[in-house]
N, C-alpha and C positions, 0 to 999 in steps of 0.2 A: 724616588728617582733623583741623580746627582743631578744639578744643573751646573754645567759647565761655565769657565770663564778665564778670558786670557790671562794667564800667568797660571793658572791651575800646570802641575805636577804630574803625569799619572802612567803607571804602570801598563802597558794595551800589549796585546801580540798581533805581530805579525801576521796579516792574512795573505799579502800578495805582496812580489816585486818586482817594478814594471819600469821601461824607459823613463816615465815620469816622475818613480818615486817609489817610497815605501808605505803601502796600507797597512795600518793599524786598527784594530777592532780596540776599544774601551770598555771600562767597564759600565757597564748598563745598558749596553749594542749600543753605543754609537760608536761612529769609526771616523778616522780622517785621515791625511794625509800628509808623509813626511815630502816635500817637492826634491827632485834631484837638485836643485841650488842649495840646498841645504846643506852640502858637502860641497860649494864650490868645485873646483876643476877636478878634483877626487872621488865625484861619481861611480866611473867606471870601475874603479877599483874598489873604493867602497862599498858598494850593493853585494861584491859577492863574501863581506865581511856576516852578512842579514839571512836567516833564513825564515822562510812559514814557521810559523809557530813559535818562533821565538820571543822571551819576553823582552821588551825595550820601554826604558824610560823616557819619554818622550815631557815633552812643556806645550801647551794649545799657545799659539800665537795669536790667532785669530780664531774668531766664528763669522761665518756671513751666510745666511739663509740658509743655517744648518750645516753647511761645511766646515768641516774643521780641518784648519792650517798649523798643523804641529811642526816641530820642530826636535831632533835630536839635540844637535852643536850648541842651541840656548838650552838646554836646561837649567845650568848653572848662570844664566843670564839676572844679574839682580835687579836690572832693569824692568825686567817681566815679574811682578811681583804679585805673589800666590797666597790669596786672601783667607785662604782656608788653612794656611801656616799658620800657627799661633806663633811664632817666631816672626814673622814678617814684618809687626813694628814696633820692634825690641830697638831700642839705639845700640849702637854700637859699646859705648861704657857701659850699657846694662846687661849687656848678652851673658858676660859671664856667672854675674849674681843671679838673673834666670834660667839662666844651663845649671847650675848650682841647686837652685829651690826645684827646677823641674827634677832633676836626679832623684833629690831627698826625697820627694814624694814619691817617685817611681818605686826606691826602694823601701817605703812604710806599706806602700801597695803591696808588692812582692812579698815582704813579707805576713802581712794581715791574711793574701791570698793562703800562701803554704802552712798556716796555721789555721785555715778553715780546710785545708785537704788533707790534713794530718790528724783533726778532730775525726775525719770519719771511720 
């Protein structure tokens, strides 16, 4: 089972949307909450961009005694930093040479893969 933690990433759907916000379920049942300040004055009109069931990428800002305080509008917050990234303490000069070696290996993988599906 995942243990969560602030700057964590993660894919949840929508269970409910309420004057206070948007419920999220995650994966491994836990669920939390996106708060209406999270859209600033854009609320009202917002929410009805969201429906049940829909998938939303959300960032956990918080945990406190089990609750979880997600956030949409930070996702892309690089401040909130998601420890489960293998990107996350790349420096900036190096990012490219590790996007670069992560690719190569992706496609030595890809291939090794469709030559053990072609062997059968």
């Amino acid at each position: 089972m995942k243990k969560y933690q602030a700057g964590n990433r993660v894919t949840g759907v929508i269970n409910n949307i309420t004057d206070l916000g948007i419920f999220v379920t995650l994966p491994n049942r836990h669920s939390g909450l996106v708060h209406h300040s999270d859209f600033g004055n854009n609320w009202p009109r917002e929410k009805r961009q969201y429906k049940v069931g829909q998938e939303v990428r959300v960032v956990v800002v918080h945990i406190h005694k089990g609750r979880f305080n997600l956030s949409i509008s930070r996702v892309n917050d690089p401040k909130l930093v998601d420890h489960d990234n293998q990107f996350s303490d790349v420096k900036p000069a190096e990012f490219d040479q590790v996007l670069n070696k992560t690719a190569k290996d992706a496609k030595k993988e890809i291939a090794k893969l469709k030559r053990v599906l072609t062997e059968d």
